[in-house]
C-alpha positions as CSV (number, residue, x, y, z in Angstrom):
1,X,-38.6,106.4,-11.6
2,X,-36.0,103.7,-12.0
3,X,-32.9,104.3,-10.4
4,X,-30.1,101.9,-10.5
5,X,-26.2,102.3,-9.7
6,X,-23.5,104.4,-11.3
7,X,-21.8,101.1,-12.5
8,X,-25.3,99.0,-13.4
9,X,-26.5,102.1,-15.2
10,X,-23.0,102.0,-17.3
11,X,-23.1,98.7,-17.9
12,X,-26.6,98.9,-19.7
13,X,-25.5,101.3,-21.7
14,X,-22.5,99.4,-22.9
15,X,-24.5,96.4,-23.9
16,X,-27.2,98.8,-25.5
17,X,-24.4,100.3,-27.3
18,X,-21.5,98.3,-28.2
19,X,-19.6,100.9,-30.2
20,X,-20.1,103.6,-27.2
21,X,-16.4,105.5,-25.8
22,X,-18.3,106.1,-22.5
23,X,-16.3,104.7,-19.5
24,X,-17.2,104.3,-15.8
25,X,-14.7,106.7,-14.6
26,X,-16.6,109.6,-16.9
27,X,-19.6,108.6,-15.2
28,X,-18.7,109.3,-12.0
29,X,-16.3,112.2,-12.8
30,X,-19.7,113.6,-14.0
31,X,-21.5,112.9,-11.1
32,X,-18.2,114.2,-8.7
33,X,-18.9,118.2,-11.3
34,X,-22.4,117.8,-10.9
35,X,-23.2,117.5,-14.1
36,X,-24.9,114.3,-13.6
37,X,-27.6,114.1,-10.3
38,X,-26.7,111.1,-8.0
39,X,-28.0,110.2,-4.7
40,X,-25.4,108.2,-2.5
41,X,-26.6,105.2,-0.7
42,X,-23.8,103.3,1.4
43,X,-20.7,103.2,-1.4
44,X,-22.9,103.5,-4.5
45,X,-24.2,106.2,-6.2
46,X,-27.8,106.0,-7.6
47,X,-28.9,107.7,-10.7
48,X,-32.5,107.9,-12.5
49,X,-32.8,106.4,-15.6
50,X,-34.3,110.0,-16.9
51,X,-31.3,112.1,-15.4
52,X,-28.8,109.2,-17.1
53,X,-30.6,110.0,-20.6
54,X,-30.3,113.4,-20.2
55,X,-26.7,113.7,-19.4
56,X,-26.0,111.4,-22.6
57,X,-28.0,114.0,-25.2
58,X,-26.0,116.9,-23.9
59,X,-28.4,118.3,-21.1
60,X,-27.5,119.8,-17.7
61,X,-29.3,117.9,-14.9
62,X,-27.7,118.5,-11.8
C-alpha cells in the first residue's frame, strides 16, 4: 500500500490531470469530514493511494 501526503498525493493528481477543479484545500476539508481516511504523522496527513481513488469515483472510505 502506497501512502504518500495530502499535498504529494494532490499534486500527482494535478499533473495526471491537468484539466482537474480539485484543490488542496478540498482534500483536506475531506479528510477534516471524514470522508477521506488519513493517518497523521507529525504535520502531514498520509493517505493510501487506494483510499485517494476511491474518494475521487464518489465512494465513502472513511
Amino acid at each position: 500500500m502506497r501512502m504518500l501526503s495530502a499535498k504529494k498525493m494532490h499534486a500527482i493528481h494535478r499533473a495526471e490531470n491537468p484539466s482537474s477543479q480539485l484543490s488542496l484545500q478540498t482534500v483536506y476539508q475531506a479528510i477534516k469530514k471524514g470522508d477521506l481516511k488519513a493517518i497523521k504523522v507529525g504535520n502531514r496527513n498520509l493517505i493510501a493511494e487506494e483510499n485517494f481513488n476511491r474518494w475521487l469515483m464518489g465512494e465513502k472510505n472513511g
